[in-house]
TINU-560558 format. One record per residue: x, y, z of N, C-alpha, C in turn; residue in three letters; residue number from 1. Coordinates in pm, whole numbers, plus 50000, padded with zeros to 5 digits. Atoms other than C-alpha are relative to their C-alpha. Layout:
<sites>
    n.X    n.Y    n.Z   ca.X   ca.Y   ca.Z    c.X    c.Y    c.Z  type  seq
      X      Y      Z      X      Y      Z      X      Y      Z   ALA  NUM
...
</sites>
This chain:
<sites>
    n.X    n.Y    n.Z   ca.X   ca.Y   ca.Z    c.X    c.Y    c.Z  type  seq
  49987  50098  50108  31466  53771  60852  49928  49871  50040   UNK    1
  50074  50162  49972  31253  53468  60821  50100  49862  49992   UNK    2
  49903  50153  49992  31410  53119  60948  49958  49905  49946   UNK    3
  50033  50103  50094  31406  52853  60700  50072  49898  50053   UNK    4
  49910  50113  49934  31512  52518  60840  50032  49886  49891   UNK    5
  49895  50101  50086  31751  52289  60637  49958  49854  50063   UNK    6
  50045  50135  49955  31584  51947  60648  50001  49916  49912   UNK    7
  49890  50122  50070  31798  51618  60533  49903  49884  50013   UNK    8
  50095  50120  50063  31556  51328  60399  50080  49881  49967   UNK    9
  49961  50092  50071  31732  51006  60349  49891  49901  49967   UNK   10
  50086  50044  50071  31573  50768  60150  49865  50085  49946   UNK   11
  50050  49884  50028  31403  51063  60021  49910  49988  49834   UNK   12
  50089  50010  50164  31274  50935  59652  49990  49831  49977   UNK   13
  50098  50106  49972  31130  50646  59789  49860  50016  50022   UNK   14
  50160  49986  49975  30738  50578  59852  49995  50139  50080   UNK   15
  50070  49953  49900  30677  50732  60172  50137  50155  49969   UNK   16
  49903  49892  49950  31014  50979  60164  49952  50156  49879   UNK   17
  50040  49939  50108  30907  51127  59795  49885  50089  50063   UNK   18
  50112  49935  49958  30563  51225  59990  50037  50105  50126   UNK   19
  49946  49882  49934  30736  51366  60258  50075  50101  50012   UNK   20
  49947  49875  50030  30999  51584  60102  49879  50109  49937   UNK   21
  50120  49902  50020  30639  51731  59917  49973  50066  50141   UNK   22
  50014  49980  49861  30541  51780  60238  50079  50133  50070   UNK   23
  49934  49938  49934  30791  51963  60402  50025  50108  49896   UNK   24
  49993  49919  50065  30846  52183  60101  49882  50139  49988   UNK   25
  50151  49918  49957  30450  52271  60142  50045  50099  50124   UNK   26
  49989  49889  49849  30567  52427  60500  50140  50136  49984   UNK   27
  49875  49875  49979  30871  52660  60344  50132  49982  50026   UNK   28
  49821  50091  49960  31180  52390  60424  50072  50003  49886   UNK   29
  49935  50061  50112  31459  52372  60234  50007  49889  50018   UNK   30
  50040  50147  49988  31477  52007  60165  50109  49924  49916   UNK   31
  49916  50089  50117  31779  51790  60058  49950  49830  50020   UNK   32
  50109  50185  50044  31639  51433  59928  50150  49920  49994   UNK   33
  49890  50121  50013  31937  51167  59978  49940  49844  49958   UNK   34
  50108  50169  50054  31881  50838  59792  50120  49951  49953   UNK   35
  49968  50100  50083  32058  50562  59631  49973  49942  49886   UNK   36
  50089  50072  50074  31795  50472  59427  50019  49860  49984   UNK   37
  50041  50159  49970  31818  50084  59543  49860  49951  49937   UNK   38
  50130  50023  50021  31457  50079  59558  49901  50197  50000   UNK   39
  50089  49835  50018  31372  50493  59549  50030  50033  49859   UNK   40
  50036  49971  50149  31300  50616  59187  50012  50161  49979   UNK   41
  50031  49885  50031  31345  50944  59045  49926  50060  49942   UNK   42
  50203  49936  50067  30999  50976  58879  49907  50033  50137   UNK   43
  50088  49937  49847  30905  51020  59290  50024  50125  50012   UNK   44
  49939  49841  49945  31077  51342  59316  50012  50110  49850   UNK   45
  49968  49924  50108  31084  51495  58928  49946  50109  50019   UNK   46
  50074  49854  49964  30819  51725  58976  50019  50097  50099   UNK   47
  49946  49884  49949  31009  51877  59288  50128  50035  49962   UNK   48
  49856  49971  50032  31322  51928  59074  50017  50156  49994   UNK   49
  50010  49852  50045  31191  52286  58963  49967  50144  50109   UNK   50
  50023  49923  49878  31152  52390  59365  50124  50057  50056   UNK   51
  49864  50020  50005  31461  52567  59394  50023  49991  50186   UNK   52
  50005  50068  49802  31389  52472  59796  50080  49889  49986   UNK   53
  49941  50143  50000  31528  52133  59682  50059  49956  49916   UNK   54
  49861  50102  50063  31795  51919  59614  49975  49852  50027   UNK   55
  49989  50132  49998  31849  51566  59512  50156  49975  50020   UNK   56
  49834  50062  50011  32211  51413  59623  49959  49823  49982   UNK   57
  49921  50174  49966  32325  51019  59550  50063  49963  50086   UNK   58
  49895  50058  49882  32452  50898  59827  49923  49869  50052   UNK   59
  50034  50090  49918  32457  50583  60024  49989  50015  50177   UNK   60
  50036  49998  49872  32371  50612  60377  50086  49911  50132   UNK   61
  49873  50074  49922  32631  50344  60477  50088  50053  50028   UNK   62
  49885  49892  49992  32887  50614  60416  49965  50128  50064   UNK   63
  50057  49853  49923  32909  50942  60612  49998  50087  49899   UNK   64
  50027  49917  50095  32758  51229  60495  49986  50157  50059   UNK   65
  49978  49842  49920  32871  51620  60578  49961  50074  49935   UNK   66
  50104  49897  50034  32606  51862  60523  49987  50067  50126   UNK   67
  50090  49955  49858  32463  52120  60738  49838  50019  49950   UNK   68
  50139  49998  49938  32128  52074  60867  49933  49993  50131   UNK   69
  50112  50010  49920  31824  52127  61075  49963  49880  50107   UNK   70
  50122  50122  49924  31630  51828  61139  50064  49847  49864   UNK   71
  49942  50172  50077  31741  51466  60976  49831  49900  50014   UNK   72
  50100  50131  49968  31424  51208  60906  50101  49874  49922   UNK   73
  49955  50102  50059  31579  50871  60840  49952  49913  49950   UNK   74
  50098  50101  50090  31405  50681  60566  50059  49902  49993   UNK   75
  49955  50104  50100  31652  50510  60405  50016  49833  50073   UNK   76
  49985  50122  50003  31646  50122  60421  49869  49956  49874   UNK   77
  50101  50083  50138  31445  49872  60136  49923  49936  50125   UNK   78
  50130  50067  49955  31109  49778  60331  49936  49903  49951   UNK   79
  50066  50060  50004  30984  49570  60145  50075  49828  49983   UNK   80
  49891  50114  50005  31087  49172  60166  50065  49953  49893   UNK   81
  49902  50087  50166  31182  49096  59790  50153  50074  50027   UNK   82
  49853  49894  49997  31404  49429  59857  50079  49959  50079   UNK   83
  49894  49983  49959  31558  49392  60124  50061  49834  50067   UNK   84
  49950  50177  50017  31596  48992  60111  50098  49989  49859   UNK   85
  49928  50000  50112  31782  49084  59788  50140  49996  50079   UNK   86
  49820  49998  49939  32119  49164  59964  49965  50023  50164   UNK   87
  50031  49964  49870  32031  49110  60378  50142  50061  50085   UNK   88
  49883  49939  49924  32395  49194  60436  50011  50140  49990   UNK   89
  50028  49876  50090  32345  49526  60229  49853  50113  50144   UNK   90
  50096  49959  49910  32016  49556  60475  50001  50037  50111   UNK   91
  49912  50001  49887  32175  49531  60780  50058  50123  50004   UNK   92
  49895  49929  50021  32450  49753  60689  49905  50149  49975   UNK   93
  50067  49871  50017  32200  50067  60587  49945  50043  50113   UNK   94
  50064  49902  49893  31992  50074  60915  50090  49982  50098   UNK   95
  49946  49974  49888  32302  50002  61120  50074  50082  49991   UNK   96
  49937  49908  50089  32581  50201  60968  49924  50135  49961   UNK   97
  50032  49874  50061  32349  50447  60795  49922  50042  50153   UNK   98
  50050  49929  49898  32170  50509  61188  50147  50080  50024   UNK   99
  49858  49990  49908  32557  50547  61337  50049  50158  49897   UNK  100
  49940  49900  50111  32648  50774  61047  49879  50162  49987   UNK  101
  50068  49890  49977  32323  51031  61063  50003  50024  50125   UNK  102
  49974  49982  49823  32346  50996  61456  50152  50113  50005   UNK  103
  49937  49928  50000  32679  51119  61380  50004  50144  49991   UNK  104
  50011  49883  50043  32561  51400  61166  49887  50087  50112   UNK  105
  50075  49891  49880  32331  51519  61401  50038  50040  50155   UNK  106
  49886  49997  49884  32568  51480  61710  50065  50172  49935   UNK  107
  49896  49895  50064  32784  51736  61492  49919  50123  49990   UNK  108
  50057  49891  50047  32512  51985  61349  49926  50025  50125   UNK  109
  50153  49989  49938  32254  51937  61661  49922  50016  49926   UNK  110
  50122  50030  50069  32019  51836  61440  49923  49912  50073   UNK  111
  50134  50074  49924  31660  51715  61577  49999  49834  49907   UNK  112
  49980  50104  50128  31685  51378  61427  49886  49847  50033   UNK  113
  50044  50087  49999  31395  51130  61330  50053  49830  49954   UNK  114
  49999  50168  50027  31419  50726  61281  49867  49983  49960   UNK  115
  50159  50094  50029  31150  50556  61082  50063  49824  50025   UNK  116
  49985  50152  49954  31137  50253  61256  49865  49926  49951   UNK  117
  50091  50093  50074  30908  49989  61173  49897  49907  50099   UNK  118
  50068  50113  49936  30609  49749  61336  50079  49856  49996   UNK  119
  49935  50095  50072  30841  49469  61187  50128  49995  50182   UNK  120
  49959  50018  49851  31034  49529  61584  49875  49933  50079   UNK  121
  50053  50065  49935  30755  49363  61719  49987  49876  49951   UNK  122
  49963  50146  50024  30827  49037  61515  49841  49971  49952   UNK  123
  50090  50046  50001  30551  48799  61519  49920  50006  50128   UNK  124
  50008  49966  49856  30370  48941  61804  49919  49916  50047   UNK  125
  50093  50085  49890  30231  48736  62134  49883  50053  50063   UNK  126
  50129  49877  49918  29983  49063  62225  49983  50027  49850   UNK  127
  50087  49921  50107  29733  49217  62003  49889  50106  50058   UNK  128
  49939  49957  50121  29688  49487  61931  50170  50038  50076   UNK  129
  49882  50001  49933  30056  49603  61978  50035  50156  50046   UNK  130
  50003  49894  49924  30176  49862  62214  50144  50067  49993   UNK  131
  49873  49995  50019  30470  50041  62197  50141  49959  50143   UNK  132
  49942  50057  49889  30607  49892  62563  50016  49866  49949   UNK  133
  49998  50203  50077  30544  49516  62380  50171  50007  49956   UNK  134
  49848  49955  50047  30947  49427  62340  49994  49894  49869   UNK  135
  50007  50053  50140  30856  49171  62037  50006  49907  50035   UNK  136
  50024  50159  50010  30863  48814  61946  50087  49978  49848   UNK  137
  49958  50021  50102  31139  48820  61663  50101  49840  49955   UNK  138
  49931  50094  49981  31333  48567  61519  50145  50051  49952   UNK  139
  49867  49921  50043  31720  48675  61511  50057  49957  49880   UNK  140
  49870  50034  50086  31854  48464  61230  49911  49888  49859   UNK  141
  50071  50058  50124  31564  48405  60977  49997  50066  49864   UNK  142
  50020  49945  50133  31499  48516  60660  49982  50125  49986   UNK  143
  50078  49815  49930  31312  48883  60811  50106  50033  50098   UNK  144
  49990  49948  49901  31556  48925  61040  50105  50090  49942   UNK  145
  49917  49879  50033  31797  49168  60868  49944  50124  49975   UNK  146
  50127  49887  50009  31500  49406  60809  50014  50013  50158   UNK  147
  50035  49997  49913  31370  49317  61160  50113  50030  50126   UNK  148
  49916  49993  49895  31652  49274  61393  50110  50120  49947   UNK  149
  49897  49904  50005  31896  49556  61183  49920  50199  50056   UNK  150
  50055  49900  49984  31576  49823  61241  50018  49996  50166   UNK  151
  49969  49991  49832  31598  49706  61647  50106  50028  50031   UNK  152
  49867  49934  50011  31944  49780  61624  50013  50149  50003   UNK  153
  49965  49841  50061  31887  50113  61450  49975  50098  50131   UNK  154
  50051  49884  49857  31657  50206  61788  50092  49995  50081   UNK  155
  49939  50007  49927  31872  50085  62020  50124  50135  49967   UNK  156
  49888  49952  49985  32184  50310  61881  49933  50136  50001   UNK  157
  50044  49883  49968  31929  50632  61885  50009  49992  50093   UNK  158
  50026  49941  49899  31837  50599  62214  50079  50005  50075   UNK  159
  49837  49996  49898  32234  50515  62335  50042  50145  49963   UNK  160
  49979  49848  50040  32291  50869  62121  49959  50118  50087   UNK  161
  50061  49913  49889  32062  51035  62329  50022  50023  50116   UNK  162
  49959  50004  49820  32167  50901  62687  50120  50101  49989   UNK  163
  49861  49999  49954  32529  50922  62613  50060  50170  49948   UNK  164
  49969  49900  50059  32549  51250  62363  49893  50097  49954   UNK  165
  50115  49909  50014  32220  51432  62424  49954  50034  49862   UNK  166
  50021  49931  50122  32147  51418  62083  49804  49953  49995   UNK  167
  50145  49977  49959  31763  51501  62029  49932  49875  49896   UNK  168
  50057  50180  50061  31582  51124  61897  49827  50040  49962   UNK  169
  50183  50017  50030  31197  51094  61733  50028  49870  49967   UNK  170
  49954  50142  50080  31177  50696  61684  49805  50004  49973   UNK  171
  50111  49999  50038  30855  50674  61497  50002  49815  49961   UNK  172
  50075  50152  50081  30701  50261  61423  49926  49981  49943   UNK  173
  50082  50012  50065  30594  50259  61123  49913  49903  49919   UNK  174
  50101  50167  50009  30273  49992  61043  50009  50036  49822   UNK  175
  50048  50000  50149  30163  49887  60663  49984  50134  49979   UNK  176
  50064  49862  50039  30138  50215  60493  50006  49968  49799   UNK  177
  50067  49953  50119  30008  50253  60098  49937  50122  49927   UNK  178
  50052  49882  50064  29936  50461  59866  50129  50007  49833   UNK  179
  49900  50033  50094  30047  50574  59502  50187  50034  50030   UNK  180
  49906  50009  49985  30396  50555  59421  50122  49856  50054   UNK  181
  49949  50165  49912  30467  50205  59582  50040  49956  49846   UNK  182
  49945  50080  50071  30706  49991  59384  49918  49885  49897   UNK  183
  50061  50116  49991  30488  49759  59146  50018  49900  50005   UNK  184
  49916  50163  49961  30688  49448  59225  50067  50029  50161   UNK  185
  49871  50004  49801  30824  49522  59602  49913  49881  50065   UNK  186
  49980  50115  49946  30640  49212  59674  49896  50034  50074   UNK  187
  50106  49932  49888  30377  49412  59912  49861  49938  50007   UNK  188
  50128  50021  50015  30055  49333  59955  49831  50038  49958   UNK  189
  50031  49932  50057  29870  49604  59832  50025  50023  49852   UNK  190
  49945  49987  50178  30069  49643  59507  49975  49834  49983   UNK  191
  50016  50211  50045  30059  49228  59464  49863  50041  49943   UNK  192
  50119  50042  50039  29688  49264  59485  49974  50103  49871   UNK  193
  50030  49922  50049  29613  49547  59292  50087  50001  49813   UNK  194
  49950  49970  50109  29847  49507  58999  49915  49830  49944   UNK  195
  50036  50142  50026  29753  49139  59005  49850  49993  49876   UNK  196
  50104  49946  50049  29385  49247  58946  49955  50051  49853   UNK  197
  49953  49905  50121  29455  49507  58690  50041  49929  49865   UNK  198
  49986  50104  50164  29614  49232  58455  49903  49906  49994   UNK  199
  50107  50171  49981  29302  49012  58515  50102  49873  50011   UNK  200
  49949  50075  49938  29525  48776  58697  49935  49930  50118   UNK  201
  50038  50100  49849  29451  48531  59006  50035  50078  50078   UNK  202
  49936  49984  49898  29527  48663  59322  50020  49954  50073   UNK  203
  49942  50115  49849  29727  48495  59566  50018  50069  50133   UNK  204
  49945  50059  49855  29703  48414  59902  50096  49981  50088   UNK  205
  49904  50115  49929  29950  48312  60124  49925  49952  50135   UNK  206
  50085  50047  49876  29813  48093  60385  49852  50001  49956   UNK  207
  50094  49966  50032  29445  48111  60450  49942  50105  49972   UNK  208
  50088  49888  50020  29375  48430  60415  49955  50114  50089   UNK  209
  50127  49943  49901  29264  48499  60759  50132  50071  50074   UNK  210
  49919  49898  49895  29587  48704  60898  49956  50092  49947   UNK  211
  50039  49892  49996  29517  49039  60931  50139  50118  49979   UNK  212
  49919  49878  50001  29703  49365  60858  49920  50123  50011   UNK  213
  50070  49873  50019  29620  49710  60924  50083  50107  49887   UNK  214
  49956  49939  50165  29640  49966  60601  49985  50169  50042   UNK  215
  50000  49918  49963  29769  50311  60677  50044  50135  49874   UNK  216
  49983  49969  50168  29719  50554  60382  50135  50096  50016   UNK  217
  49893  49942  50036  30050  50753  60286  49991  50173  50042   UNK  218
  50013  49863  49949  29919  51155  60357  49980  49966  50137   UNK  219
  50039  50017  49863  29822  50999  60708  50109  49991  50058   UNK  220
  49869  50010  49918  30156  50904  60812  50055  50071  49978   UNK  221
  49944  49897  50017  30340  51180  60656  49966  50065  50095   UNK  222
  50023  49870  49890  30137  51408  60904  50032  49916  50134   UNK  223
  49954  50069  49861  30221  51148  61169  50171  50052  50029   UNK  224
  49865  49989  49982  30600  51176  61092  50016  50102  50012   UNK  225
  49991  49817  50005  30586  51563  61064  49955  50066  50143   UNK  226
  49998  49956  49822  30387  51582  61458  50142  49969  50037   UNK  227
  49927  50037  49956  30594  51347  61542  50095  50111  50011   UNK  228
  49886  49897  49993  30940  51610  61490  49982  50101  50023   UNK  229
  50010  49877  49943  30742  51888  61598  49982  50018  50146   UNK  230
  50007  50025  49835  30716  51777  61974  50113  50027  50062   UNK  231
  49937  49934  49912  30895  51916  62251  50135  49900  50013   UNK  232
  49841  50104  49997  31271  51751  62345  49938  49895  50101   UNK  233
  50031  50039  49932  31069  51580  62621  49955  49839  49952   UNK  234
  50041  50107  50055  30916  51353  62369  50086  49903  49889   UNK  235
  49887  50071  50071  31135  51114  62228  49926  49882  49924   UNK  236
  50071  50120  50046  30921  50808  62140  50056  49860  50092   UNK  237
  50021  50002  50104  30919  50516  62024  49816  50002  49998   UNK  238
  50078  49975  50029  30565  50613  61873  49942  49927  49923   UNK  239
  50110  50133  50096  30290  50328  61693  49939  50136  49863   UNK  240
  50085  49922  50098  30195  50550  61343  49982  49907  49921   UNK  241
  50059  50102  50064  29984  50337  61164  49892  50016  50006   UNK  242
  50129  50002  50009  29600  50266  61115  49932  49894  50068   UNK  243
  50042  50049  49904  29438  50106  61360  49865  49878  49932   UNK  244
  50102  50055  50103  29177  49960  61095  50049  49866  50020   UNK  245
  49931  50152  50044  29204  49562  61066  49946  49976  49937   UNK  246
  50061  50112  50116  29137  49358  60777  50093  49875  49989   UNK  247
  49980  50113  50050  29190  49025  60659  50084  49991  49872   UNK  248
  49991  50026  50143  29379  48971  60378  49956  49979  49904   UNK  249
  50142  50062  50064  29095  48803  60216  49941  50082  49994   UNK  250
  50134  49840  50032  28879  49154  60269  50086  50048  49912   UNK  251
  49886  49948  50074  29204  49314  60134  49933  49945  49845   UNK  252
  50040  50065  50135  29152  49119  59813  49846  50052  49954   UNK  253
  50114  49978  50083  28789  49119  59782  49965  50196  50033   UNK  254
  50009  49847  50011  28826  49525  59843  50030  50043  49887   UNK  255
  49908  49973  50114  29048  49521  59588  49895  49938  49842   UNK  256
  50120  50063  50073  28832  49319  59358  49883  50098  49924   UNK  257
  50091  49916  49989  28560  49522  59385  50009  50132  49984   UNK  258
  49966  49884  50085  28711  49861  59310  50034  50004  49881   UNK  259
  49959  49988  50110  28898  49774  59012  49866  49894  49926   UNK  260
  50050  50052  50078  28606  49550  58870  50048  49854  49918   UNK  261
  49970  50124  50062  28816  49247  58797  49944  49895  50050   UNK  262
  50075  50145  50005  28714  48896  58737  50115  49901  50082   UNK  263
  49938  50068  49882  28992  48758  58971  49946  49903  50099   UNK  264
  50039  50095  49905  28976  48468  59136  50092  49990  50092   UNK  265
  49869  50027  49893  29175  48391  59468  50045  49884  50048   UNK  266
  49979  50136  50003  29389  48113  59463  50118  50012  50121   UNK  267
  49906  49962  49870  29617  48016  59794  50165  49932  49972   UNK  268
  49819  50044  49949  30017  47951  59859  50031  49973  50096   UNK  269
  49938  50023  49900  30177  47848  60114  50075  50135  50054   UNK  270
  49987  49897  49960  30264  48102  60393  50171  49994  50001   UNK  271
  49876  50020  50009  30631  48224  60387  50069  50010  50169   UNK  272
  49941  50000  49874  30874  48188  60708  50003  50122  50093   UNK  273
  49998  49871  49935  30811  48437  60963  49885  50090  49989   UNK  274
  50096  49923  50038  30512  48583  60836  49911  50027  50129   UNK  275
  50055  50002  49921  30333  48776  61090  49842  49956  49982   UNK  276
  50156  50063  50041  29981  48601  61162  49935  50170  50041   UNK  277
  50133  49886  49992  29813  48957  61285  50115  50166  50044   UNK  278
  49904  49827  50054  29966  49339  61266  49897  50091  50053   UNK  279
  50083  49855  50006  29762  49624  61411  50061  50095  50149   UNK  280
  49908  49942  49900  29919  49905  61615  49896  50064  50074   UNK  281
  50085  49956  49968  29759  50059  61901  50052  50101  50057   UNK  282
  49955  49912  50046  29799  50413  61857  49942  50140  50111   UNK  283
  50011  49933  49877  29676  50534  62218  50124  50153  50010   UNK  284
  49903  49879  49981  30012  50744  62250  50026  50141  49884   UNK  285
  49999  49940  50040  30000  50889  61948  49894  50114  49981   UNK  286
  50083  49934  49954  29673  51034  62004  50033  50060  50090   UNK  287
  50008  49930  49890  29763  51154  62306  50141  50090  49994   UNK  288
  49878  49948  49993  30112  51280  62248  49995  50100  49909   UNK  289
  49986  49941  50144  30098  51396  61848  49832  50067  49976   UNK  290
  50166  49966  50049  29680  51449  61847  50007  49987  49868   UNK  291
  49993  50038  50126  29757  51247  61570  49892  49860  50000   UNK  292
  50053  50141  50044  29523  50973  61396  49892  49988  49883   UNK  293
  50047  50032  50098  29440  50845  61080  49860  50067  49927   UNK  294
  50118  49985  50049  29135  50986  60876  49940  49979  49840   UNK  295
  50088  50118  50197  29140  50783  60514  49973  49863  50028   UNK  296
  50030  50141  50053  28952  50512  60482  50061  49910  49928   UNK  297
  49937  50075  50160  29061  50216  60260  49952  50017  49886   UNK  298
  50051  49956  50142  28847  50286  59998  50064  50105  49999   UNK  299
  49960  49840  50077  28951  50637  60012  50151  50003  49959   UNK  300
  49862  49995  50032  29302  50567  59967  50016  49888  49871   UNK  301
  50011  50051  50104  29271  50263  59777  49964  50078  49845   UNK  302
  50013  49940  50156  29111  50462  59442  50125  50060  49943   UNK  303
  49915  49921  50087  29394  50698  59369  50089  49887  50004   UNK  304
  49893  50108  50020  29651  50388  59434  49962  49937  49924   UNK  305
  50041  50088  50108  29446  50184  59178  50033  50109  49898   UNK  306
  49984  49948  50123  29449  50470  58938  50161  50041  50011   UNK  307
  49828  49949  49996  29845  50523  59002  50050  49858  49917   UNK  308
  49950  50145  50059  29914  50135  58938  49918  49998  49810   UNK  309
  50086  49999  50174  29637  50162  58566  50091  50075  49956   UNK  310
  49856  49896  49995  29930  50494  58523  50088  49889  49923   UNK  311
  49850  50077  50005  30220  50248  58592  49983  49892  49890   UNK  312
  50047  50152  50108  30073  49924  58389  50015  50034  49883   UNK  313
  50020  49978  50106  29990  50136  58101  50138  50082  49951   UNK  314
  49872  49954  50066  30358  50320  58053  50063  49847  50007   UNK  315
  49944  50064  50052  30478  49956  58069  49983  49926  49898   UNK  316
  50039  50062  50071  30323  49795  57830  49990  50036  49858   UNK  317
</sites>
């Protein structure tokens, strides 16, 4: 009899989780999608309603949750800052609580169990590019830090899981990633520009222009997060998946510009508290560990995310 492995998705009909329950369905998994829908949507996951591989449950992630399964990836938390500056106590409470509570479940089932952790543990970093030994530069009690300091939390209680109750850990750090499906208001920087554009709007700035982010397209990290949990018990992480690419914000824009054809002009704001000045992960280990690394361009990812947002614009309007 062929072995089908039972694999538990939280935040599962969100951006990145929506692409990776596809994903895993592609390989023959059954696949239960856990969401809230806070900030995950059920127009991410409709089209796998009719896979009878998969299930959608409601649940919150703060609360325990008794299933049996396989393998656990842990999506769920609101990434982006409008989101999860909406309720930071709420924020907190998902990646600390909802780690303690799948840690649980995989303590119980022995389930292989990933963490999507975030670049956002290295704060405002003092090294560039950043390494996954770098221990950060955060600030504990700012505006970012319930994102930032509840995701350093989240690692810390994997890798006490692991010492203390051998339970098997992937902590993946995940950089900027894009692509369709992104929220068009989460505040991002990709969706900002791009929807901005689209309404022949201004595009803003914050600051001058000249921090940098690196842009990691959405099928790229999926296959990052998917090595990632296929590596031996040996490999635990935490692991840099991201795109090694840097741009400017200011290229960002005039990339953006320049695909969609708008007449946009770029006007500046003031930068917000905490904002990292430069972001790019250096993704040495993952090469060498996962023989994983990036192969979309920004243009090449950018087009279908412009024609996803023209999509989104035009059912609201």
């Amino acid at each position: 009899m062929h072995y089908v492995p039972r694999i538990l998705v939280t935040g599962g009909a969100g951006f990145i989780g929506s692409f990776l329950c596809e994903r895993l369905l592609e390989t023959g998994a059954e696949v239960l999608c856990v969401d809230n829908f806070f900030t995950g949507r059920r127009t991410n996951v409709a089209h796998l309603l009719d896979n009878p591989k998969f299930e959608v449950m409601r649940h919150d992630v703060t609360f325990p949750l008794f299933v049996e399964v396989d393998q656990i990836y842990n999506l769920a938390c609101p990434a982006s800052p409008i989101h999860y500056q909406f309720d930071p106590v709420q924020t907190t409470k998902t990646s600390v609580h909802g780690a303690i509570n799948m840690l649980g479940l995989a303590k119980r089932t022995r389930a292989r169990i990933l963490q999507a952790s975030t670049s956002e543990v290295y704060g405002d970093p003092a090294i560039h590019p950043q390494t996954e030994d770098y221990w950060g530069n955060v600030n504990p009690i700012g505006i970012r830090s319930c994102y930032d300091e509840g995701k350093r939390c989240a690692e810390t209680l994997f890798f006490d899981y692991h010492r203390q109750h051998k339970v098997e850990i992937k902590v993946a750090r995940i950089f900027n990633t894009y692509g369709p499906r992104m929220h068009p208001n989460d505040g991002r920087v990709v969706s900002n520009f791009i929807v901005q554009a689209l309404k022949g709007e201004d595009i803003t700035l914050y600051g001058d222009g000249e921090q940098t982010r690196s842009f990691c397209y959405v099928s790229d990290l999926v296959t990052g997060l998917v090595s990632l949990m296929g590596t031996g018990p040996d490999f635990v992480g935490p692991v840099n998946i991201g795109n090694p690419g840097e741009f400017t914000i200011r290229q960002l824009a005039e990339r953006v510009i320049a695909l969609t054809g708008a007449k946009s002009k770029l006007v500046h704001r003031p930068l917000p508290q905490d904002d990292p000045k430069q972001r790019q992960p250096d993704i040495t280990l993952a090469q060498e560990k996962l023989g994983w690394a990036p192969t979309v361009s920004l243009d090449e990812g950018l087009k279908p995310t412009i024609a996803y947002f023209e999509e989104e614009i035009r059912a609201m309007t």
